[in-house]
C-alpha positions as CSV (number, residue, x, y, z in Angstrom):
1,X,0.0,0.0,0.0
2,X,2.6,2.2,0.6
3,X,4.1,1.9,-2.5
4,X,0.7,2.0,-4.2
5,X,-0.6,5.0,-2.9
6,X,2.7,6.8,-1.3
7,X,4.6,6.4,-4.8
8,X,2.3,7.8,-7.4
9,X,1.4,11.4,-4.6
10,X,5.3,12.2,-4.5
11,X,6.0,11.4,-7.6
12,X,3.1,13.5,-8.7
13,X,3.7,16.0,-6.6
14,X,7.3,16.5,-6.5
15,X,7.9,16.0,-10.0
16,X,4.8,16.3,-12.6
17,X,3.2,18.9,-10.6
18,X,5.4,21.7,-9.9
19,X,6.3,21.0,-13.5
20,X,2.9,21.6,-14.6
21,X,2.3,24.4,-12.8
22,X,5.8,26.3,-14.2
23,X,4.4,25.4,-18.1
24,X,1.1,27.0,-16.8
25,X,2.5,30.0,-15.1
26,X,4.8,30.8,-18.2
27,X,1.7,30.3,-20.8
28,X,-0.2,33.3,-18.6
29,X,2.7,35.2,-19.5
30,X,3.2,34.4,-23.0
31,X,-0.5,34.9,-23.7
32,X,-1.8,37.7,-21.7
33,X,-1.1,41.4,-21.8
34,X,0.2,43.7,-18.9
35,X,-3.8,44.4,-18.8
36,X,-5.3,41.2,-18.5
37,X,-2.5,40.1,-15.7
38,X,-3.2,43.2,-13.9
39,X,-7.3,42.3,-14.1
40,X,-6.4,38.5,-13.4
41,X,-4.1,39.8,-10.1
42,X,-6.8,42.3,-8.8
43,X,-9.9,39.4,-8.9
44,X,-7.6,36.8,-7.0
45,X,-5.8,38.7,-4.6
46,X,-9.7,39.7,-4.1
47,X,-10.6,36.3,-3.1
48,X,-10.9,35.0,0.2
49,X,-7.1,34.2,-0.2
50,X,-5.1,36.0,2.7
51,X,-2.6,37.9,1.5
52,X,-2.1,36.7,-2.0
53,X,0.6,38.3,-4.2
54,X,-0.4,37.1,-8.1
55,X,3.0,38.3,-9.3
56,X,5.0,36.6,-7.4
57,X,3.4,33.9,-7.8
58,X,3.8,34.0,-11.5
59,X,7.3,34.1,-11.0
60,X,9.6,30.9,-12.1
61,X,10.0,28.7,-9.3
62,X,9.7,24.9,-8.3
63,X,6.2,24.8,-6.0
64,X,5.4,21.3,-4.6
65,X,2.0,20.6,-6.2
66,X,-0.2,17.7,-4.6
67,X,-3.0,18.3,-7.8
68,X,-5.7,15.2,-7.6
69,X,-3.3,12.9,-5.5
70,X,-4.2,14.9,-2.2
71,X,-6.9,12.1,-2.2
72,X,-4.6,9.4,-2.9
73,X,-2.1,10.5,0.0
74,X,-5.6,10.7,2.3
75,X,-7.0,7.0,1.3
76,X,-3.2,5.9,2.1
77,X,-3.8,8.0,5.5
78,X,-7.5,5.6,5.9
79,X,-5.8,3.2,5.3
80,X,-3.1,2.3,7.5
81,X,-5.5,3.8,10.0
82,X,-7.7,1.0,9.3
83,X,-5.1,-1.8,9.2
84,X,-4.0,-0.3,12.8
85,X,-7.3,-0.6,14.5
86,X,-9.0,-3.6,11.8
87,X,-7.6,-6.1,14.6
88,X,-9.5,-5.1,17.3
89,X,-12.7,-4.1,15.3
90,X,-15.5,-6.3,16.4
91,X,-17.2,-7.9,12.9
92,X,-20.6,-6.3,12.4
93,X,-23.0,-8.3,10.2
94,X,-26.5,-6.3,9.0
95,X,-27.7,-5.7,5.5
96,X,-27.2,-2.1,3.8
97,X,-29.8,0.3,4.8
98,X,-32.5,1.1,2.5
99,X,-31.6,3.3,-0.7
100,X,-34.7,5.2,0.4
101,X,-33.3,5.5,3.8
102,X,-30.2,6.3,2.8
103,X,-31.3,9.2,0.5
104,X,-33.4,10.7,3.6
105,X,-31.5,10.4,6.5
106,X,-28.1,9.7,5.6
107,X,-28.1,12.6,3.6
108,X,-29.2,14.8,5.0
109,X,-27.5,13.9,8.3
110,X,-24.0,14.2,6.7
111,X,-25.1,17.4,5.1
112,X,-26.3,18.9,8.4
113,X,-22.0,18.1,9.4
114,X,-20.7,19.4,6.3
115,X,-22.5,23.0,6.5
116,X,-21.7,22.9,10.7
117,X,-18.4,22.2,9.4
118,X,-18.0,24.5,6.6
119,X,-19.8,27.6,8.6
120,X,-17.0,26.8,11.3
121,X,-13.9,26.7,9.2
122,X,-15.2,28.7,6.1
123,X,-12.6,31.7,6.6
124,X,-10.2,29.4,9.0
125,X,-6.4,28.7,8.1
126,X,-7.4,24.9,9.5
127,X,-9.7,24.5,6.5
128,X,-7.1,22.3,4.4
129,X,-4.5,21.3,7.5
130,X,-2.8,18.0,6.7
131,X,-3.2,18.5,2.9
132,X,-7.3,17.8,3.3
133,X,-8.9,19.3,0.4
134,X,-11.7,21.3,2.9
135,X,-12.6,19.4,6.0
136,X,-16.0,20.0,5.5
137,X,-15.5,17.3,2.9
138,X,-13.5,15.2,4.9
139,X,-15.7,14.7,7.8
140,X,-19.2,15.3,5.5
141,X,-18.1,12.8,2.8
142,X,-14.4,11.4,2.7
143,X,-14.5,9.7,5.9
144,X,-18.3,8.5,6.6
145,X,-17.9,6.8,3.1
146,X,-14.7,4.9,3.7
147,X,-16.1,3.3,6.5
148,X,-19.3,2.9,4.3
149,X,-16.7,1.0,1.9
150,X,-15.5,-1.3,4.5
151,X,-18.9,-2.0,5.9
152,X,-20.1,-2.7,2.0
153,X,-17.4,-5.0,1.6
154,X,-17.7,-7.0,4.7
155,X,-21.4,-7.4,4.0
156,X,-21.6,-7.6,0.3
157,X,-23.5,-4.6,0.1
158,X,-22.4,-4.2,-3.7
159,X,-24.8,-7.2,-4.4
160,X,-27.9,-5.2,-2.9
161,X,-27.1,-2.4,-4.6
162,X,-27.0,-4.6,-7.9
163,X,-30.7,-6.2,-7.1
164,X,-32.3,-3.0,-6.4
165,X,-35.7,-3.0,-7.5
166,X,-36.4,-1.2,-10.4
167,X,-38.7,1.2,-9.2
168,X,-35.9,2.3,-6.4
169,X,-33.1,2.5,-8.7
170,X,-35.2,4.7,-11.1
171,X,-36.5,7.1,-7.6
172,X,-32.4,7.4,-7.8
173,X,-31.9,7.9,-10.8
174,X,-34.4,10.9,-10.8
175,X,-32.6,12.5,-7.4
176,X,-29.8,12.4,-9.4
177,X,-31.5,13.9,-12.4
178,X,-32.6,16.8,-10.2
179,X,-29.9,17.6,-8.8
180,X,-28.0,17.8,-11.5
181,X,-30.7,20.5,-12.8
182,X,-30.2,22.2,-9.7
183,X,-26.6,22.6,-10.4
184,X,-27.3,23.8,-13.9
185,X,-29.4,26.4,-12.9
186,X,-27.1,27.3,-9.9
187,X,-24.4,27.5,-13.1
188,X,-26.5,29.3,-15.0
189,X,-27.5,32.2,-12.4
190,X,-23.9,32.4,-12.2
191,X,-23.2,33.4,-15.6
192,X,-26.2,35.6,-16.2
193,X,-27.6,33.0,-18.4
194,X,-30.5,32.8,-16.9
195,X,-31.4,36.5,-16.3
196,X,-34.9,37.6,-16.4
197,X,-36.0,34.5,-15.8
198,X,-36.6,35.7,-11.9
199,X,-34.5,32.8,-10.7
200,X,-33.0,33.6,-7.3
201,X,-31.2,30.6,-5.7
202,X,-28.9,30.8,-2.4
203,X,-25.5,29.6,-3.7
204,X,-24.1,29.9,-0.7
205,X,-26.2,27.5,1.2
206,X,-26.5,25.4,-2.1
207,X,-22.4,24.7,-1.9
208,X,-22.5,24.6,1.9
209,X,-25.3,21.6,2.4
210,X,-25.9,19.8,-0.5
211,X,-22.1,18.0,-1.7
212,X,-23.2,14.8,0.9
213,X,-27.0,15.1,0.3
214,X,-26.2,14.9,-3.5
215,X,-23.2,12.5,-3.1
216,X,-25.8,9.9,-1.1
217,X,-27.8,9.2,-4.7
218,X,-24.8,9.5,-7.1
219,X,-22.8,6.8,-5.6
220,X,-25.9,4.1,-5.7
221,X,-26.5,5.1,-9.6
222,X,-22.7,5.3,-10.1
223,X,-22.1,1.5,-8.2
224,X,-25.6,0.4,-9.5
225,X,-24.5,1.3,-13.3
226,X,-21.0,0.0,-12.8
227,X,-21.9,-3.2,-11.4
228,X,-24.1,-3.5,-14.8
229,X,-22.3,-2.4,-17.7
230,X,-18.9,-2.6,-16.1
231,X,-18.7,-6.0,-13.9
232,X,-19.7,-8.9,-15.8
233,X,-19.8,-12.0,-14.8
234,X,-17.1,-13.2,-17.3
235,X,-14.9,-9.8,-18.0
236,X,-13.5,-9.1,-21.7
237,X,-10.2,-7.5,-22.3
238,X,-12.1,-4.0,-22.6
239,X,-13.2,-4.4,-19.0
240,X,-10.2,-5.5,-17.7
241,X,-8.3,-2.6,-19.3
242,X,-10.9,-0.4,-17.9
243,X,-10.3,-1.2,-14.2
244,X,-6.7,-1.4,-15.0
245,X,-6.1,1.9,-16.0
246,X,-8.4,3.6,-13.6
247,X,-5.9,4.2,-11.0
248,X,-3.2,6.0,-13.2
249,X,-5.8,7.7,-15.1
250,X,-6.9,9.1,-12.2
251,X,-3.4,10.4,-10.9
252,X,-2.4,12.0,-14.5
253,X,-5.6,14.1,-15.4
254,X,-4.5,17.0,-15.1
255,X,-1.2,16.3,-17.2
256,X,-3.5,15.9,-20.6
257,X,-6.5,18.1,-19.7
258,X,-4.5,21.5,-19.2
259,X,-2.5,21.1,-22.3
260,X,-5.7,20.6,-24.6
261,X,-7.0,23.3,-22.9
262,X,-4.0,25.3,-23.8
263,X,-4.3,23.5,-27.6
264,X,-7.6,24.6,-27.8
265,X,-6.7,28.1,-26.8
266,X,-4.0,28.1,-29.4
267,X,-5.7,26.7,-32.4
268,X,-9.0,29.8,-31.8
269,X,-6.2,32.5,-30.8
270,X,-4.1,30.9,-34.6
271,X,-7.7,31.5,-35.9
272,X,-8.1,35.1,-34.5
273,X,-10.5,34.5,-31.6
274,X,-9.3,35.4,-28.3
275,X,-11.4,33.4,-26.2
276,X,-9.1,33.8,-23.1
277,X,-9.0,37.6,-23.1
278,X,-12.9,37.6,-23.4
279,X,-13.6,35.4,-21.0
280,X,-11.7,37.7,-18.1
281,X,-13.0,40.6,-19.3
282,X,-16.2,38.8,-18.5
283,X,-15.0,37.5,-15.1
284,X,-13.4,40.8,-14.0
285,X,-16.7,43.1,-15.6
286,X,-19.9,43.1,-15.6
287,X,-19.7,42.8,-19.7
288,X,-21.7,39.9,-21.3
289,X,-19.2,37.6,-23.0
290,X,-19.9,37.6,-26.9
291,X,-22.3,34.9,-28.1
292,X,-19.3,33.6,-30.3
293,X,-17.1,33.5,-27.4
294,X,-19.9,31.8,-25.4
295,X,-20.0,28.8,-28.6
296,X,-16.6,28.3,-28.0
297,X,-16.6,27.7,-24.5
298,X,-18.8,25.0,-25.1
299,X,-16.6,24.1,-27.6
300,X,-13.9,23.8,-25.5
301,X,-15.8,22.0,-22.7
302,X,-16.3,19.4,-25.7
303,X,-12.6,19.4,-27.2
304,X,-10.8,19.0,-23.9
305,X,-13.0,16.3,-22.7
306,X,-13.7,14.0,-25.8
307,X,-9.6,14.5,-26.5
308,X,-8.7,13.8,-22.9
309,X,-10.4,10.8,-22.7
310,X,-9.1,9.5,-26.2
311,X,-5.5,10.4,-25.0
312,X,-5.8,9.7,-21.3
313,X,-7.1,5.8,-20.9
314,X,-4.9,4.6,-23.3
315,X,-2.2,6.0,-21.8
316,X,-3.3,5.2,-18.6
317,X,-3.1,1.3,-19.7
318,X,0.2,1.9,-21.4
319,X,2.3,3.5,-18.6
320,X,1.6,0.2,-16.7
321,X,4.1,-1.7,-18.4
322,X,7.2,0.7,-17.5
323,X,9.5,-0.6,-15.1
324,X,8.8,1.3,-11.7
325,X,5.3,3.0,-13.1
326,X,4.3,-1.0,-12.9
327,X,4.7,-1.4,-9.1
328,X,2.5,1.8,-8.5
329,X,-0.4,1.0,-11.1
C-alpha cells in the first residue's frame, strides 16, 4: 500500500506537478497582456485568499503541487488507519440500509456536518490542514464513506445495490436527475444565463449543504451502473483494461487536460478568436461575453474532454508496463 498509494502522490507531486504548474504559469505570461495580468491579479488577490501576491506567484520557481493525488495521499492516510485498529474491530453483520433511507436520513444527516463544518472553518487557516482538500468534505463525505466501503465490503452490500428494484433504482436515478438540474441552474445564475428569468437561488447555502446530500444518490446510480455495464460476470479485455487503468488515469488528469486546454486556446487565438481575453474581461466586468465567445466555451468544454479521454485511458493502460510505473499501477 505504501508503495501504491505513497509512490504515485510524491511522484506526482514532487515532480509532474510543480512542472505543470511552471508550463502554466509561463503560458499566462506568454498569452496575456500587462492588462489582462493586472485584471487577473486584482480578482484573486480579491478572493478569500489572505494575502495573495499574483506576481510573485507567477514568478519561475519549483512549487510542490499535490494536484488530484491529495486524495490518494488521504485513502493511504484511511488506510493504515484501518489496518492499525481492523484487529481489534468487532465484525458487524447487518444488511445495507435502504436506498430510500439512505437518501433521507443519511443525507441529510451528513449534510447537516458538512455546513456545521463549513460555517465553522469557512474563513479558517485549519480549512485544508494536513493537505485535506476542505474538511468539510472530509468529515461530511471522505471519511463516513470509507467506513461505508469497508462496511459494504464485509457485507456484500455491492450485491444489494446490484438487485435493487427497479422502481428504487429509477427514484435514484431521478434525485440524481434533479440535482444535476439544480446545479445547472445554480451555473446558469452564475453566468447571467438565466437573467430575467426571476430565478434567485442561495448559492451559498447550495455549496454549503448539499455535496453529501447529493453524493448519497450518485454513488448508488454510479455502483448500481457499474456493477451493470462494467462487472460482468465473465470480463472481456475492454473491461479489464478499464479497471486497469483507472488508478493512473486518475493520478495523471491534469497532465492531458490543461495542455488541450491550452491547444484549444491556441488553435481559436491561430484563428483570431481570443477566447481567453474575453472570457476575463467577463469574469473581472460586468460585460456579457460575446455569443461567439460563449459557442466556443462549449466548444472547449467538448474538445478538452472528448480529446482527454481519447488520450488519457490509453495511456493510462500503457504506462503500466514501464518498469517502476508497474509497481504503483
Amino acid at each position: 500500500k505504501l508503495v501504491r498509494f505513497g509512490g504515485p502522490y510524491l511522484m506526482y507531486s514532487c515532480i509532474f506537478g510543480p512542472v505543470l504548474l511552471i508550463g502554466l504559469k509561463e503560458y499566462l505570461k506568454y498569452a496575456l497582456d500587462s492588462m489582462h495580468l493586472s485584471a487577473v491579479a486584482q480578482a484573486v488577490e480579491g478572493k478569500e485568499l489572505g494575502v495573495f501576491d499574483f506576481s510573485d506567484w507567477l514568478k519561475l520557481q519549483y512549487l510542490f503541487q499535490r494536484g488530484p493525488t491529495w486524495f490518494v495521499l488521504w485513502l493511504l492516510n484511511f488506510t493504515l488507519c484501518y489496518a492499525v485498529v481492523s484487529p481489534f474491530l468487532p465484525t458487524l453483520r447487518f444488511r445495507m440500509p435502504h436506498p430510500l433511507i439512505m437518501m433521507t436520513i443519511v443525507g441529510p444527516a451528513l449534510g447537516g456536518i458538512f455546513y456545521a463544518i463549513h460555517t465553522t472553518l469557512h474563513h479558517s487557516q485549519y480549512r485544508d490542514f494536513g493537505d485535506m482538500d476542505r474538511w468539510e468534505y472530509g468529515i461530511g463525505e471522505y471519511i463516513p464513506f470509507f467506513i461505508a466501503g469497508i462496511l459494504g465490503g464485509r457485507n456484500n452490500w455491492l450485491r444489494e445495490v446490484k438487485e435493487m428494484r427497479t422502481w428504487v433504482y429509477w427514484t435514484v436515478r431521478i434525485v440524481v436527475i434533479g440535482f444535476m438540474v439544480l446545479f445547472f441552474c445554480e451555473m446558469a445564475q452564475s453566468w447571467k444565463i438565466a437573467s430575467g428569468t426571476g430565478m434567485h437561488l442561495d448559492v451559498k447555502l447550495l455549496y454549503a449543504l448539499t455535496p453529501p446530500i447529493f453524493a448519497v444518490p450518485m454513488s448508488l446510480f454510479v455502483l448500481h451502473s457499474f456493477s451493470h455495464w462494467f462487472n460482468p460476470q465473465t470480463p472481456g479485455r475492454f473491461h479489464w483494461a478499464f479497471w486497469a487503468s483507472s488508478y493512473a488515469v486518475y493520478v495523471f488528469q491534469a497532465l492531458f487536460y490543461l495542455p488541450l486546454f491550452i491547444a484549444y486556446l491556441e488553435i481559436l487565438k491561430r484563428a483570431g478568436v481570443n477566447v481567453l481575453g474575453e472570457v476575463l474581461n467577463f469574469l473581472t466586468t460586468t460585460k456579457r461575453a460575446d455569443p461567439l465567445i460563449e459557442g466556443c466555451i462549449w466548444g472547449a468544454f467538448f474538445f478538452v474532454t472528448i480529446t482527454t479521454h481519447l488520450l488519457l485511458w490509453p495511456s493510462g493502460f500503457l504506462v503500466r508496463s514501464i518498469p517502476v510505473f508497474n509497481k504503483m499501477f
